[in-house]
C-alpha positions as CSV (number, residue, x, y, z in Angstrom):
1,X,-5.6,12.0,17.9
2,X,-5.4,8.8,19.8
3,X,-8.0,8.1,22.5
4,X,-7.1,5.8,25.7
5,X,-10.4,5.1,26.6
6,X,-14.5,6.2,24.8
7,X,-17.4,6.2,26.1
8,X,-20.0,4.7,24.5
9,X,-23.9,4.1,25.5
10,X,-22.6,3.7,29.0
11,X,-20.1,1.5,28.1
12,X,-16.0,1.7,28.4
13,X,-13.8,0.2,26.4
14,X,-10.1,0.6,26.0
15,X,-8.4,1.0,22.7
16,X,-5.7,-1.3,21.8
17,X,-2.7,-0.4,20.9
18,X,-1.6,0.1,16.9
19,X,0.5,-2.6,15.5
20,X,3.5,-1.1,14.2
21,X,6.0,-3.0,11.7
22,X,9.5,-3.0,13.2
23,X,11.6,-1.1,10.2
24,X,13.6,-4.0,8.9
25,X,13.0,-5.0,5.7
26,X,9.8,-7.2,5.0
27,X,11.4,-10.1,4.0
28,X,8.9,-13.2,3.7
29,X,9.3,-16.8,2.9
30,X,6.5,-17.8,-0.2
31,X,4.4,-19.5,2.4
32,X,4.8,-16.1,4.7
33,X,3.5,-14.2,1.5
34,X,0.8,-17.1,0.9
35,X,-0.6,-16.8,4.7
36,X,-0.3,-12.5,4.7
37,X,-2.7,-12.9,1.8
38,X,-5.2,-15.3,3.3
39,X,-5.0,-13.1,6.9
40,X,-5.9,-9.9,4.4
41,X,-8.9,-12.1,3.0
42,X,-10.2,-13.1,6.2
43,X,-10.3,-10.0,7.9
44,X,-11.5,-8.3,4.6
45,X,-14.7,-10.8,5.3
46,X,-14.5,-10.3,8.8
47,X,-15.0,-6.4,8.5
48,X,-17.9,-6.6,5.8
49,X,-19.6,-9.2,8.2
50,X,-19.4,-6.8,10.9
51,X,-20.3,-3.9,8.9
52,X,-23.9,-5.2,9.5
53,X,-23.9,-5.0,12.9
54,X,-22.4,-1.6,13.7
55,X,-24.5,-0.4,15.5
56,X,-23.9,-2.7,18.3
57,X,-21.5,-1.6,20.7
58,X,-19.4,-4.5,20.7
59,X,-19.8,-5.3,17.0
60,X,-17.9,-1.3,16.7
61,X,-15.1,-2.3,18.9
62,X,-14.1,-5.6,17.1
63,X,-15.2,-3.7,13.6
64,X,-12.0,-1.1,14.9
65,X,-10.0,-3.8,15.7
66,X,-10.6,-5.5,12.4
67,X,-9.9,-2.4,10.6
68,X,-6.7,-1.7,12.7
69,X,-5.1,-5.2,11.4
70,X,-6.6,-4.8,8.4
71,X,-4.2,-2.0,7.8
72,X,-1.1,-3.5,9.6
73,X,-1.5,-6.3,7.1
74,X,-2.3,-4.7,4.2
75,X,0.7,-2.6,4.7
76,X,2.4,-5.9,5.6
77,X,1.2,-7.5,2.1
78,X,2.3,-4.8,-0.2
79,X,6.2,-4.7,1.5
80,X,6.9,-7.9,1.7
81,X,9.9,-9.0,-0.4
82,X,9.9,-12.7,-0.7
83,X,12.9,-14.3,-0.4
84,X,13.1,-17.8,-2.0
85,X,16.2,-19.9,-1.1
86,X,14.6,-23.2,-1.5
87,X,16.9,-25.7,-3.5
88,X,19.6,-22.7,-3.5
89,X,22.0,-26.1,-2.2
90,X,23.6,-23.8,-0.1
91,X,25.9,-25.3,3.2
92,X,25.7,-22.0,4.9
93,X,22.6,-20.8,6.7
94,X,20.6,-17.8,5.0
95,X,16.7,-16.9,5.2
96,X,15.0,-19.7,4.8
97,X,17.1,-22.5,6.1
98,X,16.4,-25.8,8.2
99,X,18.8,-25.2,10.9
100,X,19.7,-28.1,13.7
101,X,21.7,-26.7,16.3
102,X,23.4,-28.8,19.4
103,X,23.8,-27.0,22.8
104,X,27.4,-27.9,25.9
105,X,24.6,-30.4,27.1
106,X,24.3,-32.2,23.9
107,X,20.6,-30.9,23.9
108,X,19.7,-30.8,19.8
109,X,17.2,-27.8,18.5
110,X,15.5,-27.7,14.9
111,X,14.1,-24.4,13.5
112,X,13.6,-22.6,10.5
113,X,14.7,-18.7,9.5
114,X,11.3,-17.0,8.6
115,X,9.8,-13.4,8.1
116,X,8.7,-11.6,11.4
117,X,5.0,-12.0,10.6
118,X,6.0,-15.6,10.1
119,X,7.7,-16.3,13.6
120,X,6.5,-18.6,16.1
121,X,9.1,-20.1,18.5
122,X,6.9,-22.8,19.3
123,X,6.6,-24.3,15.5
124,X,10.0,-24.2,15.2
125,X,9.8,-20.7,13.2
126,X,12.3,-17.9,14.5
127,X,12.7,-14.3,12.7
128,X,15.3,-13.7,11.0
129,X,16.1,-10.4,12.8
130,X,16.2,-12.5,16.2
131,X,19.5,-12.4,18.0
132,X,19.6,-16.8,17.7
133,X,18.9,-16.0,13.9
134,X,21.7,-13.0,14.0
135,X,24.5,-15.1,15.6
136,X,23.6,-18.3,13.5
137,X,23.4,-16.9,9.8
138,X,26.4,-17.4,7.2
139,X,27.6,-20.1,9.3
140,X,27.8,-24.3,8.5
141,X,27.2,-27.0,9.3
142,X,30.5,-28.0,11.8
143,X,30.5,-24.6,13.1
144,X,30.5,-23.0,16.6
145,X,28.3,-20.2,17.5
146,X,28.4,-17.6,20.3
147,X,24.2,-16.8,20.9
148,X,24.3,-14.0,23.4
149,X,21.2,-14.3,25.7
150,X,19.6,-13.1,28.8
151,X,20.8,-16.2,30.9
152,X,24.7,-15.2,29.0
153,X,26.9,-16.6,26.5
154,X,25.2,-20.3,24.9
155,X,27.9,-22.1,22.5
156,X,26.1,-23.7,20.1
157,X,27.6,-26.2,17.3
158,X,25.7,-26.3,14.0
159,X,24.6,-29.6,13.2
160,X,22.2,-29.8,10.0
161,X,21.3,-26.9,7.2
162,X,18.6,-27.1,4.7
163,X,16.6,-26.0,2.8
């Protein structure tokens, strides 16, 4: 049973949400696999350290917080299928790829296809499930690409893949 909200030595605190994977496959580059393995160790050490102080009442909400990602990327860890097109020398884009990307106003973007757990748009790492990562994968370099967004239709030309 889930609970919004305890009560604890006259204290409230709210329960966060549970992370939840999306249901895609767990695809990961090495490095994803490398850094779900160092986020396990971390809060592995993070939960013992806290173990010692749970009596406090903060020390129990982080320890259930800890615990909560601890599972997510446990979970995380043991389905992740890693996916290794490095030197593969292929011209179209797949997981993994170094993709440069020109907009209509000439305006260049570089990013790279990752894992979900690996994603952050301002590195220059997208998902692979994205819809930019959808719309742009088995294409080449030379090609025109339709990237459905919010705004509308973008036309983007492919300008550099690597990997």
């Amino acid at each position: 049973m889930s609970r919004s909200f305890i009560k604890e030595d006259g204290n409230e605190s709210e329960d966060l949400p549970e992370r939840r994977s999306s249901g895609l496959p767990n695809y990961v580059t090495p490095g994803g696999r490398d850094a779900l393995r160092r986020r396990v160790e971390e809060l592995s050490a993070a939960r013992v350290a806290l173990l010692a102080q749970r009596g406090e009442p903060d020390a129990r909400r982080r320890l259930s917080q800890i615990e909560s990602d601890l599972l997510y990327f446990r979970e995380r860890l043991e389905s992740a299928q890693v996916v290794e097109n490095a030197g593969c020398g292929a011209a179209e884009i797949r997981f993994g790829a170094r993709v440069e990307v020109r907009d209509r106003k000439g305006v260049a973007r570089a990013f790279r296809i990752v894992g979900e757990d690996e994603a952050d748009a301002g590195a220059g790492l997208i998902s692979w499930a994205s819809p930019l990562a959808a719309a742009l994968l088995g294409h080449k370099a030379g090609d025109r690409v339709s990237w459905t967004r919010e705004e509308g239709e973008e036309e983007l030309v492919v300008v550099t893949v690597g990997y």
